[in-house]
N, C-alpha and C positions, 0 to 999 in steps of 0.2 A: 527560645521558643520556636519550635517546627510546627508549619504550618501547611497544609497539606490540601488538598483539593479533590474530591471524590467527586467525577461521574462517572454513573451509570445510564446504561438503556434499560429496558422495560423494567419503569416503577414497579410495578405488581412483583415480578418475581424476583428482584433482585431487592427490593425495600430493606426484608429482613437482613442479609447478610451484609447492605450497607450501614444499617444501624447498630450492628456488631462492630464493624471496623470504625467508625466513628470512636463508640465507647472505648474501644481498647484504643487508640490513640490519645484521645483526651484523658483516660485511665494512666496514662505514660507521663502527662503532661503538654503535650502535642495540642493542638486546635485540626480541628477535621471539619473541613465545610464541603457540602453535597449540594450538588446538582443532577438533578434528572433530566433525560432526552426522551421527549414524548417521540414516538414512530421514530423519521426520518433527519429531527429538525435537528441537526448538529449545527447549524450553521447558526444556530443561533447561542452557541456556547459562547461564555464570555467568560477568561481567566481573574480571579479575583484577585485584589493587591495583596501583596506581599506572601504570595504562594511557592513555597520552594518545591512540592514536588502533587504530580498529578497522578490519582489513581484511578484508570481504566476501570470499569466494571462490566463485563459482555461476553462478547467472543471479539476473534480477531479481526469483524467488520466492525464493532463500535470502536477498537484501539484503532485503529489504522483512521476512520471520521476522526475521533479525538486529536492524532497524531495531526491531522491535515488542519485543523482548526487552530491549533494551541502551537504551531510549529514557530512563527512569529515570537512567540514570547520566550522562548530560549529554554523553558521549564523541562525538566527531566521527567517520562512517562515511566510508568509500571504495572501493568498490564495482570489485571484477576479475570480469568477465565471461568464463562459461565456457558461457554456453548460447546460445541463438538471440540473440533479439535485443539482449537487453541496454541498453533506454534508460535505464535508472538507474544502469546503473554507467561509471563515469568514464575506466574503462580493460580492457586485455584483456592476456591474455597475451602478446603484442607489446608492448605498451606499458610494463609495468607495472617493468620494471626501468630505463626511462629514469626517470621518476617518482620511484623511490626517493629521492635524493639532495635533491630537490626538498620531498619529505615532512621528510627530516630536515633541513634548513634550513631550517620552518616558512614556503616558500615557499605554501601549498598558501590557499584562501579555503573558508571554511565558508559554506555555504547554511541554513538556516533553514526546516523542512516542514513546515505544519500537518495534522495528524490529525484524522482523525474517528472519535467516539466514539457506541456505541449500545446501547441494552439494550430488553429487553420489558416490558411493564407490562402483568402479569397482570386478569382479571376482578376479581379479589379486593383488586387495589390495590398488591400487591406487586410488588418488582423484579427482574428478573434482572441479574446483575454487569455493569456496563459493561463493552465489548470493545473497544479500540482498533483500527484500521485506518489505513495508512497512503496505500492505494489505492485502495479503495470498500466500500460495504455493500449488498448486494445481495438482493436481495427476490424471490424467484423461486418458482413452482408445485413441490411436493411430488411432484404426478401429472404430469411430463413435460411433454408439451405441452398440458394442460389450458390453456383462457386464464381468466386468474383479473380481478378486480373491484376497483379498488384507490383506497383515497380519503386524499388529502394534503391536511395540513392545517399552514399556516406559522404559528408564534406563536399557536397555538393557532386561527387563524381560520381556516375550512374555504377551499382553493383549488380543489381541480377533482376529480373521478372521470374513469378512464375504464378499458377492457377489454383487456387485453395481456397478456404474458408475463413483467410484472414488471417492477421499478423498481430502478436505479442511483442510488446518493448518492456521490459520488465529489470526491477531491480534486483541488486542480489537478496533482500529482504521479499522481497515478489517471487525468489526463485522457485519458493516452496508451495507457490500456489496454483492460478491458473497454469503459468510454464510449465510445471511438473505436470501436472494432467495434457499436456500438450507435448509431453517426452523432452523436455527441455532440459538442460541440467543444473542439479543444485550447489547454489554458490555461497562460501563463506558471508553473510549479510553484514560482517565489519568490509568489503571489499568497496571496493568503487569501480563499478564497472556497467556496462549497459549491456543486457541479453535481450536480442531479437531470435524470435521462433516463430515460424510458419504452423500457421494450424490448419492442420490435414492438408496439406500440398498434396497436388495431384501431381507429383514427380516424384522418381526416386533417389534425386540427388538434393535437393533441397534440405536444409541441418540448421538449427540453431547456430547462429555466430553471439560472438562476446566480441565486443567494440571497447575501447577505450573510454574512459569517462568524458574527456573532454571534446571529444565527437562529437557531432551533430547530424542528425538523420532527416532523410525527410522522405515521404512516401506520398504515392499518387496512384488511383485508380486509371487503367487502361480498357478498351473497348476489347470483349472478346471476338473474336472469330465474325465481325459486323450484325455482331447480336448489340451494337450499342454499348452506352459505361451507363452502370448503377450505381448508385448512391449509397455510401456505407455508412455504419456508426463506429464513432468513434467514443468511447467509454474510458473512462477514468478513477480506477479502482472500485470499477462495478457501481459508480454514482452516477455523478455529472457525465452526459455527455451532449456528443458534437454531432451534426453530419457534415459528412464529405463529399463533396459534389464532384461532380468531371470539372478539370479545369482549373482544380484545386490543389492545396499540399498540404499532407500536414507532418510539421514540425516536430521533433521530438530531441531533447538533450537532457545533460541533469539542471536539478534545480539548483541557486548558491543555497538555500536555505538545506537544515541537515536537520534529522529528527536525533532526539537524546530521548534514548530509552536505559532504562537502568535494569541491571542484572546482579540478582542475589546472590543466585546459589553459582556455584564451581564447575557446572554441568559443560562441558565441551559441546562446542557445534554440531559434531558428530557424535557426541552420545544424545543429544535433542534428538538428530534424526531419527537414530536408533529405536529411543523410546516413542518417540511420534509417529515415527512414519511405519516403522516397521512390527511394531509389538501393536498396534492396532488393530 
């Protein structure tokens, strides 16, 4: 008996087509149990016993919440797309009832995501909780378009300064998101690797680097030109975030924890982009 776990975000629109993949699973034989995320509250998802496989219902901001919630429990995600673009999830409303039968057949191959993880290390030596990310961590100006001073440092050894709008850590599963709107480049998301990208450096030698996975980065705000250090945000796949004060650093590496996403169909990495990115 497969038993399966459907959430979805906003009840209202997505009600009917979760009520659909319920029936055709139970229809199979399958148990289908639903949960809904009212707004924001993912954090209050809670995986139900004896769940072998989790079904995404949204766009790639509700998979990515689910992925961060449910990563603990080792369950394999599969991702129905209900919003714009959708590069993380594996199937759409069109698709998602050929698929079925395929799922319960254990036709289906798990992918493997590494995360990244980050915290603040105060003046005083203390930490704030690591946050996991499963798309990027992002280092941005508090005051808008302020350009803020920012200095990176790999394995603890000083790498470069320079003056911009903030700095992207980002995974290869991240690579298609804010990084790519930041001219970053797109990375196979079965890799392990760490992409940092400067956003809109005011230099023109400043480039995205790719760092080893088992690096560790750490960054810190610098005083411009004795205009004083400002205070930035630190963001975490567009949720939770931090501020970073003068005097501070914040941490970034991968997480041990891995996301398992499962992929149906035979579609290459780059014929995704193809169709994603580029027939759009």
């Amino acid at each position: 008996m497969h038993i399966f776990q459907i959430i979805a975000s906003n009840p209202e629109y997505n009600r009917i087509l979760v009520a659909g993949m319920k029936s055709a699973i139970e229809t199979r034989g399958g148990i289908a149990r639903v949960t809904f995320v009212e707004g924001e509250r993912f954090d209050e998802i809670a995986v139900e016993k004896d769940v072998e496989c989790i079904l995404s219902v949204g766009g790639d901001g509700t998979l990515i919440a689910v992925a961060e919630q449910t990563v603990d429990s080792k369950i394999p995600l599969l991702g129905i797309n209900r919003g714009h673009l959708g590069y993380l999830c594996d199937l759409d409303e069109e698709t998602v009832y050929d698929a079925i039968p395929g799922l319960l057949e254990a036709e289906a191959q798990v992918e493997e995501r590494m995360m990244l993880e980050g915290c603040i290390v105060r003046e005083d030596g203390s930490m704030t909780k690591w946050v996991k990310a499963l798309n990027d961590i992002v280092v941005s100006s508090l005051n808008g378009l302020q350009v803020i001073q920012l200095s990176v440092y790999v394995r603890g050894a000083f790498l470069y300064s320079f003056n911009g709008d903030g700095m992207i850590f980002a995974t290869p599963t991240g690579s298609t998101a804010y990084n790519l709107s930041a001219n970053g480049p797109i990375v196979d998301p079965k890799t392990d690797v760490i992409l940092m990208t400067p956003i809109n450096p005011h230099t023109l030698t400043s480039r995205s680097i790719i760092i080893d996975r088992r690096d560790e980065v750490a960054l810190e705000i610098m005083p411009r030109r004795g205009k004083g250090v400002e205070s930035v945000a630190v963001s975490f796949d567009g949720g939770s975030s931090e501020v970073l004060k003068p005097g501070e650093r914040l941490k970034v590496h991968r997480a041990s924890e891995r996301v398992r996403m499962i992929r149906l169909s035979d579609m290459s990495f780059l014929e995704r982009i193809r169709r994603k990115m580029v027939t759009e």
